[in-house]
Every structure is written in structure tokens, then in C-alpha cells.
C-alpha positions in Angstrom: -82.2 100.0 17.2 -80.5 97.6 15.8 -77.7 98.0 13.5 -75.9 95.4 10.7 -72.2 95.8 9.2 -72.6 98.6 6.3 -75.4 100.2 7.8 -74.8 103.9 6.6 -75.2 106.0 10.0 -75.5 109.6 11.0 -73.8 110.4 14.4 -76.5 112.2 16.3 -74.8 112.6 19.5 -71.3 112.3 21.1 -70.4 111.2 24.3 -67.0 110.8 24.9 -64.6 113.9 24.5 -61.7 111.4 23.5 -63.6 110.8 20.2 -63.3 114.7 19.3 -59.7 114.5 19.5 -57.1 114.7 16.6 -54.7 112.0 15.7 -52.2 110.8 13.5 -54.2 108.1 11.6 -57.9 110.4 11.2 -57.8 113.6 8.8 -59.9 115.0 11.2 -62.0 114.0 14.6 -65.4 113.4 13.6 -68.5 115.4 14.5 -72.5 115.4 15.1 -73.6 114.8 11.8 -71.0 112.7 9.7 -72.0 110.7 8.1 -70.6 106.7 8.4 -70.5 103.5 7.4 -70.3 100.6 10.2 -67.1 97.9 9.1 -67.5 96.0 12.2 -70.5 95.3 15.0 -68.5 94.0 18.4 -70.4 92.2 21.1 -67.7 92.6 24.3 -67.9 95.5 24.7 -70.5 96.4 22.8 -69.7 98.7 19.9 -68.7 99.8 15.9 -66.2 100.0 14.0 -67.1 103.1 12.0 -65.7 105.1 8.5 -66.2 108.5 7.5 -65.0 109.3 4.0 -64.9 112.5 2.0 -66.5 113.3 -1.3 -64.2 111.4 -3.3 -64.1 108.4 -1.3 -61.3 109.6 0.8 -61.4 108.2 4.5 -61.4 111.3 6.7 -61.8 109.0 10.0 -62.2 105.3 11.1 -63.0 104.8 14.5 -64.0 101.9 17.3 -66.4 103.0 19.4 -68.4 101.7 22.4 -72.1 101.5 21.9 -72.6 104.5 24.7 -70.3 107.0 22.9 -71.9 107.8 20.8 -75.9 107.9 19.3 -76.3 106.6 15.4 -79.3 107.0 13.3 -79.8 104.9 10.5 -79.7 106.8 7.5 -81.6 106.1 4.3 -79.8 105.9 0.9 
């Protein structure tokens, strides 16, 4: 499928245990079924830029990820 910059996208699947880790700039390490918005489509390596916020509009985590980490399904809003 293919994807455009703010696509809202529900991670499906996760394929790299490096993306479940904590760190100091993500409230917490995201998880199948956040849901995101793509910032940023890259072409070399191929991958997003993604943001998961919170309720309030909060970002709990932004993350670049290659295309095979993880599996995105476009979600309907």
C-alpha cells in the first residue's frame, strides 16, 4: 500500500525490538495498535517518520522507522 505524509496509520505489527524500547525524548515506546500520523515519507531507506499523541494532543512518541519495522494500516477518519 501506498502511504502519503498525514496518512493517519494503525501499527499492525512490529518488527524490530529496538522500537519497543524507552527513551528520553518518547513518553512511552509505542505498541501494536497506536495509532499515528506519518510527518515524513523517506525513499533511502525506505521508511516514516511517525507521531503518536495522546488524547489532548500530547505527543507520546515520534519515531523514524524503516518500511520493514514495522506493518501500518491506513486508518479511516
Amino acid at each position: 500500500m501506498s502511504f502519503k505524509v498525514y496518512d493517519v496509520v494503525r501499527l499492525i505489527a512490529i518488527d524490530n525490538d529496538e522500537l519497543l524500547l524507552s527513551d528520553a525524548f518518547n513518553t512511552r515506546a509505542p505498541k501494536v495498535g497506536d495509532i499515528a500520523t506519518i510527518l515524513e515519507i523517506y525513499s533511502d531507506p525506505p521508511g516514516f517518520e511517525l507521531e503518536c499523541c495522546d488524547k489532548s494532543g500530547s505527543t507520546e512518541w515520534l519515531l523514524g522507522v524503516q518500511e520493514n519495522d514495522v506493518l501500518l494500516e491506513l486508518v479511516n477518519i
